[in-house]
N, C-alpha and C positions, 0 to 999 in steps of 0.2 A: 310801187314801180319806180319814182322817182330814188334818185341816187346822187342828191345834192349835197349831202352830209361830207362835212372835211374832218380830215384827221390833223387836228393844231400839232401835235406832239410830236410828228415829224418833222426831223430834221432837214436830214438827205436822204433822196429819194434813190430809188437801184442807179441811174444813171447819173448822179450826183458826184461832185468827188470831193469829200471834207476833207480837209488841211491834215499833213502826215500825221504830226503831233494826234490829233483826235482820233484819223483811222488808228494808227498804231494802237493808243491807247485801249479803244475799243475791241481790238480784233486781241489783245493780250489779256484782257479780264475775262474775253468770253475762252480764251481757249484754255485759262487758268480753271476755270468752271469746269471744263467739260472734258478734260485730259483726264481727270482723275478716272470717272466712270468709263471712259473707254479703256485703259488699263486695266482698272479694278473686275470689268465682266469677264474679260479674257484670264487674268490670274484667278478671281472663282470660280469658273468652268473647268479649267483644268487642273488647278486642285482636286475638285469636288470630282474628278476623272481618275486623278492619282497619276496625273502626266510627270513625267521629267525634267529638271529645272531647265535643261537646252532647252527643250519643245515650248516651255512654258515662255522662256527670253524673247525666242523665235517669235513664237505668235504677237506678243505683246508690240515688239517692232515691227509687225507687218501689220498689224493693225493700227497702228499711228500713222504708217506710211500711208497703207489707202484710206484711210480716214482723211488724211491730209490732199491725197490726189485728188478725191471724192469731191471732197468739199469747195475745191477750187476748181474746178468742174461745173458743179453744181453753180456757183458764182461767174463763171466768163459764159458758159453756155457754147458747146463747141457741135454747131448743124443742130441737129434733134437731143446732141446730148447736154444735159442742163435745164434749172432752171433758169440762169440769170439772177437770182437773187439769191441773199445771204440761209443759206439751207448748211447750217452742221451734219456734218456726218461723222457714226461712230460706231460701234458696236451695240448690237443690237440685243436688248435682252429680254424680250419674246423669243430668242432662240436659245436661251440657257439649257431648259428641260431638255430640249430635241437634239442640242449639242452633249451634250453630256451621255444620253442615253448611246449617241455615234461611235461616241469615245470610246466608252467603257465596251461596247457591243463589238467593233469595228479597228475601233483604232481612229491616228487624227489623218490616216489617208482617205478611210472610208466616210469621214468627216466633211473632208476636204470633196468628193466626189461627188458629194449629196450635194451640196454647196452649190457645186458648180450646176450641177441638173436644175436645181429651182430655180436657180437665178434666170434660169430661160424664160419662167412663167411669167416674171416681170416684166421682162422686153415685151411677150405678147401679149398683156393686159396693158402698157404703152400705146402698142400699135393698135390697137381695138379696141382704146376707151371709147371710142363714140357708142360701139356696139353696145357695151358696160353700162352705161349712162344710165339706166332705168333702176339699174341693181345698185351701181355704188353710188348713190345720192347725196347731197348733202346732209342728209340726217343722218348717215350712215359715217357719213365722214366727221360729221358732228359729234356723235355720239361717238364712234372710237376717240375722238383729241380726247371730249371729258373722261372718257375710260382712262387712257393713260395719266393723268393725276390721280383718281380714283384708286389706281390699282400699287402707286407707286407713292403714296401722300404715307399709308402705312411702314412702308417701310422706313418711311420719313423722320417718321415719330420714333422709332426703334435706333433712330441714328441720331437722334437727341441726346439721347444717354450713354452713346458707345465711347466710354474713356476707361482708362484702365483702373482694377479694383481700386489700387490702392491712390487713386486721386481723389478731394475734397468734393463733398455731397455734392458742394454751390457750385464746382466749375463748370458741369456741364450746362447746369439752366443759365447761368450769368454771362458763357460766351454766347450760348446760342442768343439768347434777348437781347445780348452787346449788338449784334449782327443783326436779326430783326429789325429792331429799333433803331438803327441808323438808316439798315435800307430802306425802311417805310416812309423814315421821316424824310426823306432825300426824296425821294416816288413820291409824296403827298403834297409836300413843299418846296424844297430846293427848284431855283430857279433853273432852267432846262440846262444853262452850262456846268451845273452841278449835279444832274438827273444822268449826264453821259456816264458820269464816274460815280454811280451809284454803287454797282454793282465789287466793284473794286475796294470804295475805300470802306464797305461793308463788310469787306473780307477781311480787309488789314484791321478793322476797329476788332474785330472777334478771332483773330488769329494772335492781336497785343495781348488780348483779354486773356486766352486761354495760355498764353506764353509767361505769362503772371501767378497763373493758377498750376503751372505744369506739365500743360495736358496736350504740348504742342512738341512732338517728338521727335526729336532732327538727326535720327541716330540713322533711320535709313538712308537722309540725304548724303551723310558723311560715308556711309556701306558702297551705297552706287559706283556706279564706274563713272567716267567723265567721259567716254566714247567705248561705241560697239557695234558689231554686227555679225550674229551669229548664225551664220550663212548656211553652218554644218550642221544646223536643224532642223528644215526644210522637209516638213514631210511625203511630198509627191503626192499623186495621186490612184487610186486605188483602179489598176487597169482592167481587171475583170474583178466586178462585183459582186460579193456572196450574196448569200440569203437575207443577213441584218440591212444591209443595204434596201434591195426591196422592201423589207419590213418596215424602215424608218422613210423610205422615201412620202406617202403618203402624209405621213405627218410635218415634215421639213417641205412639202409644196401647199399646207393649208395655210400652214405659218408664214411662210413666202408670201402668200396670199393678203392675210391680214396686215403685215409690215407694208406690203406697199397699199392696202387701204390708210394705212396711217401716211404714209408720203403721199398719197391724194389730199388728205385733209388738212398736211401742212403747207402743199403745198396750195395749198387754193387759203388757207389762213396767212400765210406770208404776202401773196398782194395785197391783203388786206390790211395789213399791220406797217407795210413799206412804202404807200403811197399817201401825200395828202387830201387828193380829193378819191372822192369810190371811185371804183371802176368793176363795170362785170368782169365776172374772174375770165381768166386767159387761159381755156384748158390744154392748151399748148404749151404753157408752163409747167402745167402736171404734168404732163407725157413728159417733157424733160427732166420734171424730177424724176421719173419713173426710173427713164432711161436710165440714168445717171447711178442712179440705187440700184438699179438692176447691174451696172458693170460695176459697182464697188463690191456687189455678192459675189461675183463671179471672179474679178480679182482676188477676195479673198479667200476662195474656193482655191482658187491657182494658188495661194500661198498658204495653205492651209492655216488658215486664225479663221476667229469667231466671224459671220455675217454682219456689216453693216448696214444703217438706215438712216435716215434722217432724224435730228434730235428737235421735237418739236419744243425746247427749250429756245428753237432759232426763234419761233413765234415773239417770244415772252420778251426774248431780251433785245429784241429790236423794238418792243412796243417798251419796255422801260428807258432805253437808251434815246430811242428816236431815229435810229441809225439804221437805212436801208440798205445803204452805197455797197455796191458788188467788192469795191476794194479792200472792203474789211471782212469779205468772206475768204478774198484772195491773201488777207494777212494771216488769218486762222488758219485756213489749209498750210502755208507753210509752216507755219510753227509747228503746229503737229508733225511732218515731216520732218523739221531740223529737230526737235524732239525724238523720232525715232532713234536718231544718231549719237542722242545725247541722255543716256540714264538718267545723270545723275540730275540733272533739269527735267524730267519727268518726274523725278522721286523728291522736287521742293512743291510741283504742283499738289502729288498726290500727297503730302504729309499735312496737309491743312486740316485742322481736327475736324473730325467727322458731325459735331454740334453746330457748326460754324457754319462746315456747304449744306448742312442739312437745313438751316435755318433762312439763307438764302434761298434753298430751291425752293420752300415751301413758298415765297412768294412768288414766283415764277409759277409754279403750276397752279398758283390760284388764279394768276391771270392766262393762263394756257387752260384753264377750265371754262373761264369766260369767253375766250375765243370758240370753246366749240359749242356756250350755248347761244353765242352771237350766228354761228356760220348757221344752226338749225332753224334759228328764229328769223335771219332776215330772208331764207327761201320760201318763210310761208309758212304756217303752223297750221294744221286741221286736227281732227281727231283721230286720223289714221297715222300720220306724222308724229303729232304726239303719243301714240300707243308704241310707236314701235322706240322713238326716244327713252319714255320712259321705262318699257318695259325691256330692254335689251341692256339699257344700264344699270338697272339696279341687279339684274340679274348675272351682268358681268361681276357687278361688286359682290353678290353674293357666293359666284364658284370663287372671285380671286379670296376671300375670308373663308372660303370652306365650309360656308353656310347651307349650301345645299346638298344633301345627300353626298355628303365625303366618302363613303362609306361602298357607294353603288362604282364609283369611279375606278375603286382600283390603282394600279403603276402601269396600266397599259397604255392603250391610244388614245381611249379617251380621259385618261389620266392627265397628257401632251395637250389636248386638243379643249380641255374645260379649266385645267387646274390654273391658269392664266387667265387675270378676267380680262384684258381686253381684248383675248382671242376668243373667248365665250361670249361677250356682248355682239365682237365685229360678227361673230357666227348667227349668232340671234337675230341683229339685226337685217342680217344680209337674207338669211330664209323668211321673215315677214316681210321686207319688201318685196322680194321673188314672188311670193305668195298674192300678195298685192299686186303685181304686175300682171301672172299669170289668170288673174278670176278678175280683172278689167275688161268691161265692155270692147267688142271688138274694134278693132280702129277700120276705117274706109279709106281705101290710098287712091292715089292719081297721080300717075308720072308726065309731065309735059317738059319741054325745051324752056330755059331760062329767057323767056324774052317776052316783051309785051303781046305780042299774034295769040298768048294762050291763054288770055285774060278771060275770051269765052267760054274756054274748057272748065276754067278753076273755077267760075262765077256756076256755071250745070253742075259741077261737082259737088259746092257747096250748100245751094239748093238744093240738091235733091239729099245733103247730109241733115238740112234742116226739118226738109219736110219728112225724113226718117223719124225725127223727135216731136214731130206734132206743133213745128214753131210757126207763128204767124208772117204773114208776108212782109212785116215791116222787122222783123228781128232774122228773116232770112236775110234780109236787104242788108241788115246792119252787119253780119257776118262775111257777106260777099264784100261788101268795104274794106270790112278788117282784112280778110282773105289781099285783095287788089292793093292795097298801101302795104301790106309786109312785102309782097313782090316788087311792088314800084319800088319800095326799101333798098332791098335787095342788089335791084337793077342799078340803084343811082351808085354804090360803092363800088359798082362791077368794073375792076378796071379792062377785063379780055373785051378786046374790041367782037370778036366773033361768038358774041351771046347765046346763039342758038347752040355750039359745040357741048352748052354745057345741059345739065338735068338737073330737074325741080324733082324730088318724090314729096308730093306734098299727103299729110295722114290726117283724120280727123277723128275724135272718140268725144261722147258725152262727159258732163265732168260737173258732176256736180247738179245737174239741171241746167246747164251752160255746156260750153265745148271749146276742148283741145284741139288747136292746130298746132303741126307741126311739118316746118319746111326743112327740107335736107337739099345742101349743093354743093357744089366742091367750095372751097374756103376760098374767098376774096377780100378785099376791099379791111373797112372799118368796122368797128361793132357797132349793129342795131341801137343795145339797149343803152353802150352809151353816149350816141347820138339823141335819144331817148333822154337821157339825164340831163344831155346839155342842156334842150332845150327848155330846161324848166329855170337856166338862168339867162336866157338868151332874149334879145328883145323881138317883138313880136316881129314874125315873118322876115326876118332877117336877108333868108336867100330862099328863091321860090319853089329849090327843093325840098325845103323843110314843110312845103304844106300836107305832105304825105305821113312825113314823120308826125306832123302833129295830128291828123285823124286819126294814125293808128295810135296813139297816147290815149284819143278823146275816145274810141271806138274798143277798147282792149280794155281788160282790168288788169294784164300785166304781161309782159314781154320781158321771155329769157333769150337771150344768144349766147349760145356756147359754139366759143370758136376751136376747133382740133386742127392738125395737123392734116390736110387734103380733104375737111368737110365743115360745113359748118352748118349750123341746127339752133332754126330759130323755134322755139314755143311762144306759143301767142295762146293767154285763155282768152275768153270770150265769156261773159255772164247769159243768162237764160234769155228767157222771153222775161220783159219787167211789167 
C-alpha cells in the first residue's frame, strides 16, 4: 500500500521548466524519432489502397498537422481536454487493416466518415470511465502497453536488415550495433547530463556508420520540395453513407475501442515515469488523454488522413531522458506542425536508415514492456490477475504471428478484429475481466449524506455485511473502523462547506475471505492513498488529522483512490477474520 519509492532519474517534472537549450534539444530528438512513423503509416496505407500521389501529399500533411495540435494539447491540457503531460501523438497503426479495407471499399471520404463516427466512442468512454473501471483495469491496460512491443518488436527485427540489395552484408548489423551500443552505454552509464542526449547522439553514431557503408540515402531529401500545402486534395466527407460504410463501421468502433485502451495505459504509465516521488495515478489525467485522442480522430476524420493516438514511446523516452516538463511536449507538437509545411525537413527525418531507428526503438520498447509489467504488478497480482495477464498476452502474440488458426480467420471481420495482436489480447483480456466481474459475489450498497450524522447508518450497514460472512464480533468491529476512518478521510479533504448536499454510495462484496469497500462521491479535496503514502515518511502524529489516516493504513491491507472528473472512488480491502 505504501508508495514511498522515488524515481532518481527524473529530472524535470510536468510542471518543471528546463533551460531552452535542454527542452529544445529534447523535444527535437524525440520528434526526429517519431516523424518518420507517422508519415511512413499514412504513405503505406495509401499505397497499399492504390491512392493518388495528391491524396497521398494531402494526408501526410494533415497528419503532421494534427499530430502536432494533438500533441500540444495533450501537454497544456485545455479544461477536460488533455493530459498535461508529454503524451506523442501520431498515426495510429492498429487502424492500417481497417483503413485500408475503407479505401479500397469506399474511398478516402467514406474513410473519412468512419473516422469521424468512432471518434465519438472516445469522448464517451472519457466521460464514463468511472463506470468502465471494473473492465479496463490495470491488468488490462498492462497487458495491452506489453502487447504493443510484443506485437511490433517483430517487425523490428525485419527492419534490421531493410537496405538495399546491392549494399555490404556488414552494413546493416554494424549500423544497427553502432546505434545499440551507444544508446545502451549512455542509458547504463553516462552520467544523467549525458543520458538527455542519448537518444540523439545514438542516432547521429548509426546514421555516420551507415553513411560510410552507403546505406544512408539522401536522394529523397534532395527530391522534396522545401514548402507546400496541397489544399486541392482534401477529401470531404461521405454525406450519405453506403452499405461498406455500415459494414466497416463495426470494426473501425472495436478498434477505436482498443486504441484508446492503450491511451488509458499510457496515460496512467506517464505519471509514472514523469514524477519523482509515486503518486496514485490521476484518472483525470486519463480522461484528458482520452479527450484529447478522441478529438485528434475526429480532426482527422475532418481531414481525411489516417486516425491518431498516443505513441506509448512517450513512456520510454521520458524514462530514458528524465524529462517530464510539459514544454518539450509543447516543442514536439510544433515541430510536427512547422514540419507539415516543410517536405523537405520531413524527408531528412524520414531518411534515417531503417537499421538505425530500428535499433533504437528496440530499446525503447524493451523499457515500454517493463512499464506494463510494472503498471500489472504494482496493482496487485493474484491468480485471476495473473490468468488473465498471462493468457490474453501470449494469445495476442500468437494471432499477431499467425499462430493460431490462420486458416479459420479468413479477410473478413474477424480477419480486422484478431489478425492484430494487440487488438486480440485487448479483446481477450477485456471478456475475462467482464467475465470475472459479472460471476462476483454480489455486492450490498448503502447510500447516506457525506457527513458525520451517518456514521450509524454505515457502522448497521457493515455489520450486518459481516455477519452476512459469518465474521466474529471483533473483526466486524474491525471493518466498522475501517468503514468510519475512510469517511472521516473523506470528510477532512472536503473543501464544500455544505457536506450534507453531497452523497456517499458506499458497496461492499466478499473478497477473498476478507472484503471490498467501496466509497463513491462527487470529487473533492486531495487523494486518500497519497496522503496514505505521506505518512509513511512523516513524523509521528504530526497533525491530529492524521490519526484517522493512520487507523485506516493500520486497519486496511490496502487503499486505492481513483480520482475522475465529478467522482471519486475510494476501494478499501479489508482481510478476513485472522
Amino acid at each position: 500500500m505504501a508508495m514511498t519509492s522515488a524515481n532518481e532519474n527524473v529530472r524535470y517534472e510536468p510542471d518543471d521548466k528546463p533551460p531552452p537549450l535542454i527542452a529544445l534539444g529534447a523535444g527535437l530528438q524525440a520528434a526526429a524519432l517519431i516523424v518518420a512513423p507517422v508519415v511512413l503509416t499514412v504513405v503505406i496505407v495509401a499505397r497499399i489502397a492504390q491512392q493518388a500521389d495528391g491524396y497521398i501529399s494531402w494526408a501526410v500533411f494533415a497528419a503532421l498537422l494534427i499530430s502536432g495540435i494533438t500533441t500540444v494539447l495533450q501537454a497544456v491540457r485545455v479544461g477536460r481536454f488533455g493530459a498535461g503531460h508529454v503524451l506523442i501523438m501520431g498515426t495510429s497503426g492498429a487502424f492500417i487493416a481497417v483503413c485500408v479495407a475503407a479505401l479500397l471499399e469506399g474511398g478516402p471520404s467514406t474513410m473519412a466518415t468512419l473516422i469521424v463516427v468512432s471518434s465519438l466512442f472516445q469522448f464517451l468512454m472519457a466521460s464514463r470511465l468511472s463506470l468502465l473501471r471494473r473492465v479496463f483495469t490495470p491488468v488490462v491496460s498492462g497487458t495491452v502497453i506489453m502487447l504493443i512491443g510484443a506485437t511490433v518488436v517483430p517487425v523490428l527485427f525485419d527492419s534490421l536488415g531493410d537496405v538495399t540489395p546491392t549494399a555490404s552484408r556488414s552494413a546493416a548489423p554494424i549500423a544497427a550495433l553502432a546505434t545499440l551500443v551507444t544508446v545502451t552505454g549512455l542509458v547504463l552509464r553516462a552520467p544523467a547530463a549525458w543520458r538527455l542526449w542519448s537518444p540523439v547522439i545514438g542516432i547521429a553514431v548509426g546514421c555516420l556508420v551507415a553513411a560510410l557503408f552507403g546505406i544512408y540515402d539522401t536522394q529523397p531529401i534532395l527530391d522534396a520540395p522545401w514548402m507546400g500545402v496541397p489544399v486541392d486534395s482534401w477529401p470531404g466527407l461521405a454525406v450519405t453513407p453506403g452499405a461498406e460504410f455500415w459494414a466497416l463501421l463495426p470494426a473501425f468502433v472495436v478498434v477505436t475501442i482498443v486504441g484508446a485502451i492503450e491511451t488509458i495505459g499510457d496515460g496512467v504509465a506517464i505519471q509514472r515515469v514523469s514524477r519523482r516521488s509515486r503518486r496514485a495515478t490521476d484518472f483525470r489525467v486519463v480522461q484528458g488523454a482520452l479527450n484529447a485522442d478522441g478529438m485528434g480522430n475526429l480532426l482527422s476524420g475532418l481531414a481525411g488522413t489516417l486516425p491518431n493516438t498516443t505513441y506509448s514511446t512517450s513512456i520510454s523516452l521520458a524514462e530514458v531522458t528524465g524529462i517530464g516538463a510539459r514544454r518539450v511536449g509543447v516543442i514536439i507538437g510544433t515541430i510536427f506542425a512547422v514540419v507539415a509545411f516543410f517536405p523537405k525537413v520531413a524527408a531528412v527525418l524520414i531518411a534515417i536508415p531503417a537499421p538505425v531507428a530500428a535499433a533504437y526503438l528496440l530499446v525503447l520498447l524493451g523499457l515500454l514492456f517493463i512499464q506494463g509489467m510494472k503498471i500489472i504488478i504494482q496493482d496487485g497480482v493474484d491468480h485471476r490477475k495473473a490468468a488473465v495477464a498471462g493468457v490474453s498476452f501470449w494469445m495476442g502474440v500468437g494471432f499477431q504471428n499467425q499462430w493460431i488458426f490462420p486458416d479459420l480467420l479468413g479477410e473478413g471481420f474477424l480477419a480486422v478484429l484478431f489478425g492484430n495482436g494487440m487488438t486480440a489480447g485487448a479483446i481477450i483480456a477485456i471478456v475475462m475481466v467482464f467475465f470475472m466481474e459479472a460471476t462476483a459475489p454480489r455486492r450490498s450498497h448503502l447510500e447516506v449524506a457525506l457527513n458525520m450524522e451517518e456514521l450509524p447508518k454505515l457502522g448497521a450497514f457493515l455489520r450486518g455485511f459481516a455477519d452476512s460472512q459469518s465474521w466474529q464480533q471483533a473483526d466486524a468491529e474491525r471493518l466498522v473502523l475501517v468503514g468510519e476512518e475512510t469517511l472521516s478521510g473523506l470528510l477532512s479533504q472536503d473543501s464544500d462547506p455544505s457536506e450534507g448536499r453531497r452523497r456517499l454510495l458506499v458497496t461492499a462484496r466478499p473478497d477473498g475471505g476478507g472484503a471490498e469497500l467501496e466509497f463513491l462521491c462527487a470529487s473533492e479535496g486531495e487523494n486518500l492513498e497519497d496522503r496514505l503514502s505521506y505518512l509513511g515518511e512523516a513524523p509521528d502524529i504530526a497533525d491530529v488529522r492524521e490519526v484517522s489516516f493512520r487507523l485506516l493504513r493500520h486497519y486496511s491491507s490496502r487503499v486505492r483512490h481513483n480520482k475522475y472528473h465529478d467522482v471519486d472512488i475510494v476501494t478499501v480491502t479489508v482481510e478476513g477474520p485472522r
